[in-house]
KEVEX-803853 format. One record per residue (C-alpha): residue number from 1; x, z, y. Coordinates in Angstrom, 1 decimal, decimal comma, always signed. Layout:
BEGIN
[atom NUM; [X; Z; Y]] ...
END
This chain:
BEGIN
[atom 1; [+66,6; +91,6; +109,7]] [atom 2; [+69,5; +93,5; +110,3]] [atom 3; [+72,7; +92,9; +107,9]] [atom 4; [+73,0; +96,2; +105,9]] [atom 5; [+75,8; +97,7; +106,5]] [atom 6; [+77,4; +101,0; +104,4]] [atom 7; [+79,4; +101,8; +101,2]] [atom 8; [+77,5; +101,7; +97,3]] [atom 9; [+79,4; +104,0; +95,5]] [atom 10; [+79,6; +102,7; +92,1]] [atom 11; [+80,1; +104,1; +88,3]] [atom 12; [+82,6; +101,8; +87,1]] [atom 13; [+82,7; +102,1; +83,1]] [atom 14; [+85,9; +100,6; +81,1]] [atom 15; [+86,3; +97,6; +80,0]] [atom 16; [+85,1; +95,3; +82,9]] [atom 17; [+87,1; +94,8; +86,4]] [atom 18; [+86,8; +96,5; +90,0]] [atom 19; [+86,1; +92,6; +90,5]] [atom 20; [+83,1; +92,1; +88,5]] [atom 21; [+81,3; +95,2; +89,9]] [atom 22; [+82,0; +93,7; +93,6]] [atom 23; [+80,7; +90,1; +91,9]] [atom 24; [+77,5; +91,5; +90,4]] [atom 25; [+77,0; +93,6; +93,9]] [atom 26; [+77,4; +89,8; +95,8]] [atom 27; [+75,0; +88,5; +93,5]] [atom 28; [+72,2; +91,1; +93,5]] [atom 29; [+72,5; +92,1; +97,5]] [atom 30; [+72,9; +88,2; +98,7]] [atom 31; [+75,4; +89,2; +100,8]] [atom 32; [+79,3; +87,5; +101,0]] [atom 33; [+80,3; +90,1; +103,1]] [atom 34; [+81,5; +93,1; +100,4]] [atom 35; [+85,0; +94,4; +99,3]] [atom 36; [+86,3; +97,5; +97,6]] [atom 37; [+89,2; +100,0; +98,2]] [atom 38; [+91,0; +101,3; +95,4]] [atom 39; [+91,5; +99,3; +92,4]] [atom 40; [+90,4; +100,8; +89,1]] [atom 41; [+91,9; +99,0; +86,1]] [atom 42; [+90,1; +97,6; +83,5]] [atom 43; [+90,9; +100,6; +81,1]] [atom 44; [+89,5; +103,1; +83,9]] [atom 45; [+86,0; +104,3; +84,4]] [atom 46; [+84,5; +106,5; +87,3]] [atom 47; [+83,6; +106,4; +91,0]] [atom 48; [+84,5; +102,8; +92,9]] [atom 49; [+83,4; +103,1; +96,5]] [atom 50; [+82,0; +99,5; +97,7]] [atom 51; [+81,9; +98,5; +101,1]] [atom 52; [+78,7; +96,1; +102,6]] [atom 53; [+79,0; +94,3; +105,7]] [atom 54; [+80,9; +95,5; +108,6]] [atom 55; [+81,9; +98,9; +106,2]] [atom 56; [+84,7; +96,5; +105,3]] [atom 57; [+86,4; +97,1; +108,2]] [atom 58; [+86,8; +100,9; +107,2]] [atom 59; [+88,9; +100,0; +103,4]] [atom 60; [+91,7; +100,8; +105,4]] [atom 61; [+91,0; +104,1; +106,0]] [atom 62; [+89,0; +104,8; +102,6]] [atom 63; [+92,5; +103,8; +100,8]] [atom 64; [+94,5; +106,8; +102,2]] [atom 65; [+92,1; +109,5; +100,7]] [atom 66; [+93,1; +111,9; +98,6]] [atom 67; [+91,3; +111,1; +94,4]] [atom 68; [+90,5; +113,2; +92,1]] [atom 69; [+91,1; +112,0; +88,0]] [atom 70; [+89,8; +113,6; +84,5]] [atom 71; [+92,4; +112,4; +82,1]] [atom 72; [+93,2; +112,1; +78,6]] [atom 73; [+96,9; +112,7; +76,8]] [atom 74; [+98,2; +111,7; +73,9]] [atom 75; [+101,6; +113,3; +73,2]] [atom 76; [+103,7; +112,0; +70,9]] [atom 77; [+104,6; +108,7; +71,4]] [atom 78; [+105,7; +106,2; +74,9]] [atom 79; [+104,2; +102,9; +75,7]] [atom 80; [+105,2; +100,1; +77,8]] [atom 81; [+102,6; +100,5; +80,2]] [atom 82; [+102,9; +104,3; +79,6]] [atom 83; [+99,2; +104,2; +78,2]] [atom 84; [+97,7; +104,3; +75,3]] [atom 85; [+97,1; +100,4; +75,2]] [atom 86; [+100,4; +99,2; +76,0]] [atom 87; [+103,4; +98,2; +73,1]] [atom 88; [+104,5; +101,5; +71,6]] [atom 89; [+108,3; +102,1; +72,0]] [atom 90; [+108,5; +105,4; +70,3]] [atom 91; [+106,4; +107,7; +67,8]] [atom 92; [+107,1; +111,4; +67,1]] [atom 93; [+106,3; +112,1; +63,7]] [atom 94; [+106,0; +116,6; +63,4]] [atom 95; [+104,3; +119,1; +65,2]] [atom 96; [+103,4; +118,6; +68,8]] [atom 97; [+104,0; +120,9; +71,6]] [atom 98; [+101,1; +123,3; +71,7]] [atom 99; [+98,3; +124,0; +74,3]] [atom 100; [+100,5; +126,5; +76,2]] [atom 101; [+103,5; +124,5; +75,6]] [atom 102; [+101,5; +121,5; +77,0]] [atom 103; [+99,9; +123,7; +79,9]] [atom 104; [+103,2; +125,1; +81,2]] [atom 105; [+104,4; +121,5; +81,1]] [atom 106; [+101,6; +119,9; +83,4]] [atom 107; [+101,4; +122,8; +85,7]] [atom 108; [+104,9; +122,1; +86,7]] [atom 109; [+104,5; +119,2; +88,5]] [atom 110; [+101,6; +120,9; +90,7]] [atom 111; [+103,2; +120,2; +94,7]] [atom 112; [+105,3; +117,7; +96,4]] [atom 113; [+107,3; +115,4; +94,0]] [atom 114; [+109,0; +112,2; +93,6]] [atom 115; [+107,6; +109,8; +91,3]] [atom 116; [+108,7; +105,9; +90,0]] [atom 117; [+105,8; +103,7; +90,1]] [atom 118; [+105,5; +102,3; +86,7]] [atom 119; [+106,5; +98,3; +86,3]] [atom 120; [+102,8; +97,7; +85,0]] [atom 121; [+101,0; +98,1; +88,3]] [atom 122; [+100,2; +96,3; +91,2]] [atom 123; [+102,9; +97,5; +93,7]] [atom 124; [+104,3; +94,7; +95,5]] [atom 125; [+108,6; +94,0; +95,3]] [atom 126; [+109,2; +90,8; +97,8]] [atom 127; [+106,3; +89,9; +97,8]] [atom 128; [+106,0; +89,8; +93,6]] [atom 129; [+103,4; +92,2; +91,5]] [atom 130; [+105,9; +94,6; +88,9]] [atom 131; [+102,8; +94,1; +87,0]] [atom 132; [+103,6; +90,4; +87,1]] [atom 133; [+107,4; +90,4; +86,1]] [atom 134; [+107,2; +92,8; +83,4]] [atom 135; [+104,5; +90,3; +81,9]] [atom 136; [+107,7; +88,0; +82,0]] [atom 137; [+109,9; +90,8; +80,5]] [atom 138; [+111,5; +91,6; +83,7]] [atom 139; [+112,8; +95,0; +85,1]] [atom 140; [+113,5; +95,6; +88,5]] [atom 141; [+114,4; +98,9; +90,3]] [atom 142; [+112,0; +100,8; +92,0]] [atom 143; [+112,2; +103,5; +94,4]] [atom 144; [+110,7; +107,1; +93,7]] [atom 145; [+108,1; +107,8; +95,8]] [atom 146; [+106,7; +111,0; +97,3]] [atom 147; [+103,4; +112,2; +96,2]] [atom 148; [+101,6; +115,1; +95,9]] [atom 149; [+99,3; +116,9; +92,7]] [atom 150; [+97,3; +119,5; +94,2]] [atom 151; [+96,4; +120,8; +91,3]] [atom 152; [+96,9; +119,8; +87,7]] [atom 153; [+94,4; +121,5; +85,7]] [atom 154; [+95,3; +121,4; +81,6]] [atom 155; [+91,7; +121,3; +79,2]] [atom 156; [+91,6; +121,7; +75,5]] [atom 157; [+88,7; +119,4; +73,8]] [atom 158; [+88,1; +119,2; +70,2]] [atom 159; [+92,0; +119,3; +69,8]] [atom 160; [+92,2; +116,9; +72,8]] [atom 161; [+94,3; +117,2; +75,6]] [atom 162; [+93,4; +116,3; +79,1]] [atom 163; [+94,5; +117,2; +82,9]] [atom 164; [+91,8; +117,3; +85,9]] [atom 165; [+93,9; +116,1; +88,6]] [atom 166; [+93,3; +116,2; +92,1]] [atom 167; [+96,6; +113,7; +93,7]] [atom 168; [+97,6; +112,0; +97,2]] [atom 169; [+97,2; +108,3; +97,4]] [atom 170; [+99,9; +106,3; +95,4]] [atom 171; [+100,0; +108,5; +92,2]] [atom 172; [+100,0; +107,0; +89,4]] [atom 173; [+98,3; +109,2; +86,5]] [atom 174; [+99,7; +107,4; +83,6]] [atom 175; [+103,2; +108,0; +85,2]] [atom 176; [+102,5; +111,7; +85,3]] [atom 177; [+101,5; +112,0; +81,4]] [atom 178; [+104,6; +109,8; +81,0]] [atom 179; [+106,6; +112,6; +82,5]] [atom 180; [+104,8; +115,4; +81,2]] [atom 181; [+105,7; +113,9; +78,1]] [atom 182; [+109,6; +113,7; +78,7]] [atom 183; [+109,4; +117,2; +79,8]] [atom 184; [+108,5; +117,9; +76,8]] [atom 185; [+110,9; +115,9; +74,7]] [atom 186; [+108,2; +114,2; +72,7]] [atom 187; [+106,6; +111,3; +75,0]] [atom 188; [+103,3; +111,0; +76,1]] [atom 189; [+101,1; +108,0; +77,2]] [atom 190; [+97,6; +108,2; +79,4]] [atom 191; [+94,8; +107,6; +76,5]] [atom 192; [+91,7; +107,6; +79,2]] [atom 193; [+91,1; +107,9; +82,8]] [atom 194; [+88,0; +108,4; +84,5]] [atom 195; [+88,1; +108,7; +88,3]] [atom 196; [+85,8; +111,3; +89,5]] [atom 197; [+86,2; +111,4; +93,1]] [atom 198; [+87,7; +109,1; +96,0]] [atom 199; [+87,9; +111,3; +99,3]] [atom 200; [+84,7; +112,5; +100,1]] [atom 201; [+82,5; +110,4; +97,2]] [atom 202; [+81,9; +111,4; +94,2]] [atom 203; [+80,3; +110,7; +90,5]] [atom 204; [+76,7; +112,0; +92,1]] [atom 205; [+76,8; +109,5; +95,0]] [atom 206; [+77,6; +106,7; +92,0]] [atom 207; [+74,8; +104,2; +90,9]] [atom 208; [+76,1; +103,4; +87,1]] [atom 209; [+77,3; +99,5; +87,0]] [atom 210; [+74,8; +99,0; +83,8]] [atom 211; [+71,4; +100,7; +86,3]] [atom 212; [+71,9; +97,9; +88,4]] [atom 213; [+70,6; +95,0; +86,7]] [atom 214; [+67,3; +97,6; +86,6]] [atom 215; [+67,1; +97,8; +90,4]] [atom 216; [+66,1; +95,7; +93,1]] [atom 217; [+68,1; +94,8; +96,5]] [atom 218; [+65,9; +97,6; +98,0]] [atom 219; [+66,4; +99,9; +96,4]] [atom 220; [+70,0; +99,1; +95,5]] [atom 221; [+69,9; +99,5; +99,6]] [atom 222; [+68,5; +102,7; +99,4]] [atom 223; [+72,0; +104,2; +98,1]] [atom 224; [+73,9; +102,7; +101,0]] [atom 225; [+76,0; +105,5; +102,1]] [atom 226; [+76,9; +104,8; +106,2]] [atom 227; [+80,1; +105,0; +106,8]] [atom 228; [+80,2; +107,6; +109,6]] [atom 229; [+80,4; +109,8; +105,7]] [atom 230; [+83,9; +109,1; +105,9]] [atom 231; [+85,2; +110,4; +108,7]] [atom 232; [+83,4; +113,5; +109,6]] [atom 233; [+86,3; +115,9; +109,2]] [atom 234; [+87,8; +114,2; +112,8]] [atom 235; [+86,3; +115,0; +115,6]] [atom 236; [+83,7; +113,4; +117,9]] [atom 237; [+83,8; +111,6; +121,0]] [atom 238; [+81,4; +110,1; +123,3]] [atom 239; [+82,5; +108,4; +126,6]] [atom 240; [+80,5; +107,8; +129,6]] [atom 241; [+78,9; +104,3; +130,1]] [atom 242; [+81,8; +102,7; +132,4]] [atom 243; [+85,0; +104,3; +130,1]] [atom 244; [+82,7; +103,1; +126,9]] [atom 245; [+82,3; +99,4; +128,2]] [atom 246; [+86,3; +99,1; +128,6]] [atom 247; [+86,9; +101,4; +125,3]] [atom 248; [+84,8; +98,5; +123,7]] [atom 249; [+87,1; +95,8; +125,7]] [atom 250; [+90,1; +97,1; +124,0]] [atom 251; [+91,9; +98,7; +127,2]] [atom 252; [+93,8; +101,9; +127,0]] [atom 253; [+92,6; +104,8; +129,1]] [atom 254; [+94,2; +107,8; +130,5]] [atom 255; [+92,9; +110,7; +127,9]] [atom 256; [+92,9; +112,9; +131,6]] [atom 257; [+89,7; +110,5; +132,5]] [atom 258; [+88,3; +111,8; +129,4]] [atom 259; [+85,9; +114,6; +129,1]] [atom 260; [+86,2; +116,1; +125,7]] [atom 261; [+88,9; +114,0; +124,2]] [atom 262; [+92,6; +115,9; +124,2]] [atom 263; [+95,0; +116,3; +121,5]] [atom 264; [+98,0; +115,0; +120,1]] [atom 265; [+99,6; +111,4; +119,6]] [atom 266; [+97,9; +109,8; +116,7]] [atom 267; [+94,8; +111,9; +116,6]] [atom 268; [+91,6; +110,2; +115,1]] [atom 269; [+88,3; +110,7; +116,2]] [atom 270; [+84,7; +109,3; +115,8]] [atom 271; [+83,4; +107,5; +118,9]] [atom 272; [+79,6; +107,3; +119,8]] [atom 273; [+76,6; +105,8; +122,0]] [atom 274; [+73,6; +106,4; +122,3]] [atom 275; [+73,2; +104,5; +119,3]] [atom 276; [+75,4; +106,7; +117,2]] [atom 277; [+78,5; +106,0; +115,6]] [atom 278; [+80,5; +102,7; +116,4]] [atom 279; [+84,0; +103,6; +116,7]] [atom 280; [+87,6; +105,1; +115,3]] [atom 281; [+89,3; +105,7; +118,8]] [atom 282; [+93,1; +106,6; +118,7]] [atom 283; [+95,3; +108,6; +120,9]] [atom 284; [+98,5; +107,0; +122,2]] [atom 285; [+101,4; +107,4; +124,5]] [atom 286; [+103,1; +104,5; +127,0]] [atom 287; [+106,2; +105,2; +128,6]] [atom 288; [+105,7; +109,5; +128,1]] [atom 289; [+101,7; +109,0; +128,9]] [atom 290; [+98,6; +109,3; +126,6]] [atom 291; [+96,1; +107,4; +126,5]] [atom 292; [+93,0; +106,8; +124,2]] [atom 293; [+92,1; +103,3; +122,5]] [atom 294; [+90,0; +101,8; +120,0]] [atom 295; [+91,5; +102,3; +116,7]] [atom 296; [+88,5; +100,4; +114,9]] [atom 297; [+85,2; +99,0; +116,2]] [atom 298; [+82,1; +98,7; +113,3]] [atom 299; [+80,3; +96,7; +115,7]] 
END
């Protein structure tokens, strides 16, 4: 039996860890061989794409796709952690900025901006979590980061305020309430966050984490997703039988040996047999020349 090999895309709700979901997936599936890309914390819910078997191999790529977010704002007050669980530093007390206000505000930062990662998150400084020293009360600099909001979308609910965000890799969502907040003048913090899409998965390819103790390892199985999913917007590529046994050797060849295969330095594309997909191949230059090379084998 072959190992099964694919991406579960998985309905994480709050209050448990991306960690458990890939734990219980380990357990159910028997397999050792399972990671996922894209942490959600503990206080998020929403789509966490798993990868099985030799999918692991494609986190790298699965982690620099653009996300989509649904979520909720609390003006009024700041946090430590600039969310709605963290130590409160400052309460307003008076009337809030209104829908329009709040609108005008969040469609502001729709583009290309700079942004500070906040201390409480997982971003690395010599090695050290910031989520780790401001447990231990310490502040370090960080360096604004480029990012971009695609769209920002404001929603009124029941008096509720929320923001459908469609973002780069590296925002951070709470930071963005934070700032919608200051531009205000009366603070904000993050009070939910469900993650609703993660490059080309979404909430209707997601099995919910609580279905799965329902479900056997077959038909768990029969949600795997292969990962060819991920990278149909580059283009394809198929080599004849003598380029494709040195392509799968690792050597660099000359891109004018190749039928089909022409573009620029650092173009992508998906590389097949006769057996389908296998392979992210790469294009390259040496010394003024390009040449095409595996990127990423699957198999």
């Amino acid at each position: 039996m072959n190992a099964p090999s694919g991406i579960i895309v998985i309905n994480k709700p709050t209050g448990i860890t991306s960690h458990t979901c890939i734990a219980k997936l380990r357990w159910l599936l028997k397999e050792k061989k399972i990671g996922h890309c894209g942490t959600l914390d503990p206080m998020a819910s929403g789509v966490l794409p798993i990868m099985v078997g030799s999918a692991v191999k494609a986190s790298e790529f699965l982690v620099d796709h653009d996300k989509r977010y649904y979520a909720g704002v609390e003006l009024g007050m700041t946090s430590a952690t600039e969310d709605i669980l963290g130590d409160i530093l400052t309460q307003e007390i008076g009337v809030m900025p209104t829908f329009e206000e709040f609108s005008e505000a969040a469609k502001s930062f729709e583009g290309e901006i700079m942004q500070t990662p906040p201390m409480f998150s997982a971003l690395k400084v010599d090695g050290v979590k910031l989520v780790d020293l401001a447990r231990e009360g310490v502040t370090v600099e960080r360096n604004a980061r480029k990012v971009n909001i695609y769209s920002c979308d404001p929603i009124q609910k029941d008096g509720e305020y929320f923001l459908d965000v469609r973002c780069s890799r590296g925002t951070y969502i709470r930071t963005l309430c934070a700032d919608i907040g200051k531009k205000l003048g009366c603070g904000a913090v993050m009070s939910s966050l469900n993650r609703t899409e993660v490059g080309v998965f979404s909430e209707e390819d997601a099995i919910k984490f609580d279905d799965l103790n329902d479900m056997t390892r077959e038909e768990i199985l029969s949600h795997l997703i292969p990962i060819e999913k991920m990278f149909m917007h580059l283009r394809e590529a198929r080599l004849d039988e003598f380029y494709d046994r040195l392509y799968r050797q690792g050597q660099k060849i000359r891109i004018w040996k190749l039928n089909g295969i022409e573009g620029n330095v650092g173009d992508l594309f998906r590389v097949y047999d006769e057996n389908g997909f296998y392979s992210i191949g790469e294009i390259t230059e040496i010394e003024g020349k390009k040449y095409f090379y595996q990127k990423k084998l699957f198999n």
